[in-house]
PAZAPA-4460 file (N, C-alpha, C; in steps of 0.05 Angstrom, whole numbers, plus 32768, in hexadecimal, padded with zeros to 4 digits):
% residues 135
    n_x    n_y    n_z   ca_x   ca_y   ca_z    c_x    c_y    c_z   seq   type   mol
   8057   7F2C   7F79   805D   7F2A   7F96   804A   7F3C   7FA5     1      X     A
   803A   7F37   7FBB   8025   7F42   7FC2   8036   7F57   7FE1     2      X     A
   8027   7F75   7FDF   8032   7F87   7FEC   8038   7F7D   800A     3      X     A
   8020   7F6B   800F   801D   7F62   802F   8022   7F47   802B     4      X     A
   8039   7F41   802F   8037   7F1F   803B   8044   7F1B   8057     5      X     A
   8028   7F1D   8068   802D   7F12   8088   8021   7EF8   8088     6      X     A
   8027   7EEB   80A7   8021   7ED7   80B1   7FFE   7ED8   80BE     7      X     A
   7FF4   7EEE   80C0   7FEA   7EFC   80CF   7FD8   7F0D   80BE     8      X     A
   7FC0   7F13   80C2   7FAF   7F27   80B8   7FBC   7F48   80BE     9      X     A
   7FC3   7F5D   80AD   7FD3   7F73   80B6   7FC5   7F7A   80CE    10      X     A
   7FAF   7F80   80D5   7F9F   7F8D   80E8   7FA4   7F79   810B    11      X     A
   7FAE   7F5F   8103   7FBD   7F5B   811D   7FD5   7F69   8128    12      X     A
   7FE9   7F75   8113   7FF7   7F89   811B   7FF4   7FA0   8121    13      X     A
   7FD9   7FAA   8122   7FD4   7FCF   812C   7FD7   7FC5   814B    14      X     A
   7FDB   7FDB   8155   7FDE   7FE4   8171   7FD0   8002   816F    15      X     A
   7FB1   7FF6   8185   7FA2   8018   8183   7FA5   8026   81A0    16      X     A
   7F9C   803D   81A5   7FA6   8053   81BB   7F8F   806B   81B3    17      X     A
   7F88   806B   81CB   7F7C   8083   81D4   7F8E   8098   81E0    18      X     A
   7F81   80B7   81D3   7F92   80C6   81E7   7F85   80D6   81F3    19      X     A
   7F82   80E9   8204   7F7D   80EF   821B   7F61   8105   820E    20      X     A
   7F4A   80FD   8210   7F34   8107   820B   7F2A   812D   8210    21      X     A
   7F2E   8136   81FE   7F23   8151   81FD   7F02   815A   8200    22      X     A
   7F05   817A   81FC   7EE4   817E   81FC   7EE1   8173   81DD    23      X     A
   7EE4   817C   81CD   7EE0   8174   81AD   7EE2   8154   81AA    24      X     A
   7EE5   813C   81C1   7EE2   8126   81B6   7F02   8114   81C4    25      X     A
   7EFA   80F9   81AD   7F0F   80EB   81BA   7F21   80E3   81A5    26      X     A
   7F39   80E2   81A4   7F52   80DB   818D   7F5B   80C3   8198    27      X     A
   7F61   80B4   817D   7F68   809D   8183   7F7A   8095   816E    28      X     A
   7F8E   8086   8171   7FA5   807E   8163   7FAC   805B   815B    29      X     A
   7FAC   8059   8141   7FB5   803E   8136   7FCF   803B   812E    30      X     A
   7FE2   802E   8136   8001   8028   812C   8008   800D   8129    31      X     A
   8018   8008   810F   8024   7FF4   8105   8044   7FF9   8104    32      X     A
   804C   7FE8   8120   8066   7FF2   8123   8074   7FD8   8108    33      X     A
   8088   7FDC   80FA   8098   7FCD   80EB   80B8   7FD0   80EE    34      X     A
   80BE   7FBC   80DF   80E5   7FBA   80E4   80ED   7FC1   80C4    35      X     A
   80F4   7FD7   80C2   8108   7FE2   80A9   811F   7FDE   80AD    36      X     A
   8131   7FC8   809A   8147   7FBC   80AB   8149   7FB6   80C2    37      X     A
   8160   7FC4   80CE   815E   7FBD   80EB   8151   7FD4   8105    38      X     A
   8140   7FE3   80F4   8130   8002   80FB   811F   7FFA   80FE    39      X     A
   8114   7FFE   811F   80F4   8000   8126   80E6   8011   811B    40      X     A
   80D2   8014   810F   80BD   8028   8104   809F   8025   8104    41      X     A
   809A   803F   80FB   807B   803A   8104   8064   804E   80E8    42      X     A
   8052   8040   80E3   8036   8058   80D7   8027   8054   80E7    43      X     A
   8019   806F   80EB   8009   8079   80FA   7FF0   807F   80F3    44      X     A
   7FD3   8074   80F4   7FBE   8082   80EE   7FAB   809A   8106    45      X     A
   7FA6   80AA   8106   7F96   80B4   8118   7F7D   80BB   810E    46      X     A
   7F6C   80B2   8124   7F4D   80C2   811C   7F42   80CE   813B    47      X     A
   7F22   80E3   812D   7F17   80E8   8147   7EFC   80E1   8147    48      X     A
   7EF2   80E9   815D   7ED5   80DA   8162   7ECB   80F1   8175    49      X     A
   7EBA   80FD   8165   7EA7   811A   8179   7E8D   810A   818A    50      X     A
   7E8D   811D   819C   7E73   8115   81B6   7E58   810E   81A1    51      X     A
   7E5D   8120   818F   7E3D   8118   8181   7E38   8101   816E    52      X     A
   7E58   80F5   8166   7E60   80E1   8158   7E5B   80CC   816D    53      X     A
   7E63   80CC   817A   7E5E   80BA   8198   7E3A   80AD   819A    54      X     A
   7E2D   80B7   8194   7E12   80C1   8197   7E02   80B2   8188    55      X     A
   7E0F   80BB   8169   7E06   80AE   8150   7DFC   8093   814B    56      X     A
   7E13   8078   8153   7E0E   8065   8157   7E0C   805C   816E    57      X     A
   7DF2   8059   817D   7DED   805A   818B   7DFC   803E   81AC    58      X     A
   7E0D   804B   81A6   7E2C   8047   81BA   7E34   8031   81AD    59      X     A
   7E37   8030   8193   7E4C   8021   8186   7E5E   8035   8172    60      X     A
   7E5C   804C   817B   7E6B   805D   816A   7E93   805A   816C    61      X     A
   7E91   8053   817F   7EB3   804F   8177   7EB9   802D   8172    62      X     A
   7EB1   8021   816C   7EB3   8009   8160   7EAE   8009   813C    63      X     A
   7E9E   801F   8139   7E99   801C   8124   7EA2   8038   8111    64      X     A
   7EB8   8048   8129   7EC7   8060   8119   7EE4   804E   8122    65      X     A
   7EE9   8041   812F   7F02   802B   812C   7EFF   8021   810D    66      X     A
   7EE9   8008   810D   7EEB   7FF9   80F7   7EF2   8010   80D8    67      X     A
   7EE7   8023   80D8   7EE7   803B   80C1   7F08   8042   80C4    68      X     A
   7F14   8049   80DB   7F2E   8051   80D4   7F4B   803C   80CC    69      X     A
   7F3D   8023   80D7   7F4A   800A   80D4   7F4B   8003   80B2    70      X     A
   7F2F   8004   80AA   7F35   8003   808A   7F44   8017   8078    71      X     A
   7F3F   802E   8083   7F53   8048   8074   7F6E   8047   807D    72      X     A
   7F73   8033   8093   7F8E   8037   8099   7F9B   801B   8082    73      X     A
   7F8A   800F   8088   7F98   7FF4   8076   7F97   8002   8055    74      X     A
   7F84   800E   8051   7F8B   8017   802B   7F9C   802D   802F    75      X     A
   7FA1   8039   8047   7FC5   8055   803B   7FE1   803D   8043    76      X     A
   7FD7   802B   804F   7FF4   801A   8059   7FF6   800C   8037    77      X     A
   7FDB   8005   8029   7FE4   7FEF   8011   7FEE   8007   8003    78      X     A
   7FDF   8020   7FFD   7FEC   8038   7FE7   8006   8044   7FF0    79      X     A
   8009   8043   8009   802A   8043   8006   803A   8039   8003    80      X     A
   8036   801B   8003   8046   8003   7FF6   804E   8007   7FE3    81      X     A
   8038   800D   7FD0   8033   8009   7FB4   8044   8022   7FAB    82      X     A
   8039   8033   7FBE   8052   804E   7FB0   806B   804D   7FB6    83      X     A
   8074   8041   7FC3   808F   8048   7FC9   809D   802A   7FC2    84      X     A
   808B   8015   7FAE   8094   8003   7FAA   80A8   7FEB   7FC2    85      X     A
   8097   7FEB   7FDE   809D   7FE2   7FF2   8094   7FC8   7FFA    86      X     A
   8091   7FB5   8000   8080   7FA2   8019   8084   7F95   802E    87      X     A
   8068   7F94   8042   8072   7F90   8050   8070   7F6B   8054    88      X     A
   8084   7F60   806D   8082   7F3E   806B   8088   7F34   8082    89      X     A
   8091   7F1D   8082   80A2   7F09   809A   8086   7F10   80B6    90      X     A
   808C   7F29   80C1   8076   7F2A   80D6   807D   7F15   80EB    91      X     A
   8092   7F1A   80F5   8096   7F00   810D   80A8   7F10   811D    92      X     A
   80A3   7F1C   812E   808D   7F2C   8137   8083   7F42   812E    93      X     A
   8095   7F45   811E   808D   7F6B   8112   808E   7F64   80EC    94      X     A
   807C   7F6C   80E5   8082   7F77   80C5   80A5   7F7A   80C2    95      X     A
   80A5   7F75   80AD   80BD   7F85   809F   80B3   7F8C   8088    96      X     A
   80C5   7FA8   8080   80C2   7FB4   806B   80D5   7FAC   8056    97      X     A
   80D4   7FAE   803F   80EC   7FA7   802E   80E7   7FAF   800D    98      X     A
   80F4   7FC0   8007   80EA   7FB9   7FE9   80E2   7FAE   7FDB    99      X     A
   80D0   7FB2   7FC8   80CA   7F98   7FB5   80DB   7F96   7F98   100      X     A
   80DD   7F7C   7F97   80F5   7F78   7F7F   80EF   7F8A   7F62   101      X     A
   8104   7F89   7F5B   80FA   7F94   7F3C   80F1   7F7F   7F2C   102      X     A
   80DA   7F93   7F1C   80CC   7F89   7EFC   80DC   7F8A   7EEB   103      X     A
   80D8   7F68   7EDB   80E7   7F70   7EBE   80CA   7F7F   7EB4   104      X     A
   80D6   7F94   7E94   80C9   7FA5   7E96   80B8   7F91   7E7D   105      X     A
   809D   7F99   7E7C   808A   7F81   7E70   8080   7F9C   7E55   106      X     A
   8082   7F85   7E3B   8074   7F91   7E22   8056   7F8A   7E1C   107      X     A
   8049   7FA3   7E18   8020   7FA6   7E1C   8026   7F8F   7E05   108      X     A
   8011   7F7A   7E13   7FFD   7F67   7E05   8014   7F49   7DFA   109      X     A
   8028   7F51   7DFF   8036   7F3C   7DFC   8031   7F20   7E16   110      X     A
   802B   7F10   7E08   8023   7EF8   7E22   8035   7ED9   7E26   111      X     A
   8044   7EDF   7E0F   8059   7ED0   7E0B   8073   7EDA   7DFB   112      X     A
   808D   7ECD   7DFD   80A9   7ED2   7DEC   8099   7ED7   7DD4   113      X     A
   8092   7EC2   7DC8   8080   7EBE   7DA9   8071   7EDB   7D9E   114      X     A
   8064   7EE9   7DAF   8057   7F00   7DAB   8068   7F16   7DA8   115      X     A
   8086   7F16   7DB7   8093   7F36   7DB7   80A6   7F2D   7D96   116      X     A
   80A3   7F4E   7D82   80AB   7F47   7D6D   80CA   7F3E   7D6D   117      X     A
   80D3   7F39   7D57   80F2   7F2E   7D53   8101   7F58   7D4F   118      X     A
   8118   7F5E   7D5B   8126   7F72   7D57   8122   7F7A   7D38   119      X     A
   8129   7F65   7D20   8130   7F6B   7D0F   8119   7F72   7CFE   120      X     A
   8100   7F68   7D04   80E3   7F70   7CFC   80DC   7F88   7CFA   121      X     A
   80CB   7F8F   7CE3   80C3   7FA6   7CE8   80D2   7FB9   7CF3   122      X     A
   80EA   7FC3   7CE8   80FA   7FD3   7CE3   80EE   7FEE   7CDB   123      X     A
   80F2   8000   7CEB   80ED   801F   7CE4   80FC   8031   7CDD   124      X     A
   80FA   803E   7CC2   8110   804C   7CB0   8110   8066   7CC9   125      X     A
   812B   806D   7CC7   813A   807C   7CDB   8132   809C   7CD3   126      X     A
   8135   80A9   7CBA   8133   80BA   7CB2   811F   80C2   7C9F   127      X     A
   8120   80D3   7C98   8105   80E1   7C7C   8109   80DC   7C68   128      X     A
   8128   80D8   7C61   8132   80C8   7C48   812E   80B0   7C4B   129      X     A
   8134   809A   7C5A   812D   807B   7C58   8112   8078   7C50   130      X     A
   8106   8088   7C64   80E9   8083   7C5E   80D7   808E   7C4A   131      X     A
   80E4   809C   7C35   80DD   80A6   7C20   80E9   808F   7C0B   132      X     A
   8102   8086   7C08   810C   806E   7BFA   80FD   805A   7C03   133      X     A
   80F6   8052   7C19   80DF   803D   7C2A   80C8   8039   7C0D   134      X     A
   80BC   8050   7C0A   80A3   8045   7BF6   80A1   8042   7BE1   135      X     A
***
């Protein structure tokens, strides 16, 4: 089951914000408000952008320190999914959050019933004595 299933590309859900411009530059804010149950909520990314950053690309610098925080915001939204075993879905109008179901728990390299051994197989002597009578 995939962490993001919207209707919608996630990044139609940010909502960005500027806040009130200092000498050191300008801050700006990305949020993805969501519905945890019946709980409005929100993650927050923030970044900044210095006068000399401004400069750099030559006046495309906040389009293209947007696009940079937009991608780092979308890979801590998928790694917190993933960590806290969450996703998000529905998106009509808002995300919801919801857990993700549980895994049955899966045996390495087995790819079918056929492949996982029988219980009674390959039986392993319990003690130092069996396994000394074993050989």
């Amino acid at each position: 089951m995939p962490l993001i299933d919207l209707p919608r590309a996630l990044e139609d859900y940010f909502a960005f914000a500027e806040t009130e411009p200092t000498r050191r530059g300008r801050r700006f804010s990305i949020t993805l408000p969501y519905l945890s149950g019946e709980k409005l909520d929100r993650l927050q990314w923030w970044y900044h952008v210095t006068p000399a950053e401004e400069q750099m690309f030559d006046g495309h610098a906040l389009v293209v320190f947007r696009e940079r925080a937009v991608e780092r915001f979308r890979r801590h939204i998928e790694r917190w999914l993933e960590i806290n075993r969450q996703r998000l879905h529905d998106g009509d109008p808002l995300p919801r959050l919801s857990p993700l179901p549980a895994r049955a728990p899966a045996i390495a390299g087995a790819t079918c019933a056929t492949d996982i051994p029988d219980q009674g197989q390959d039986e392993q002597p319990e003690s130092a004595e069996e396994l000394a009578n074993a050989s």
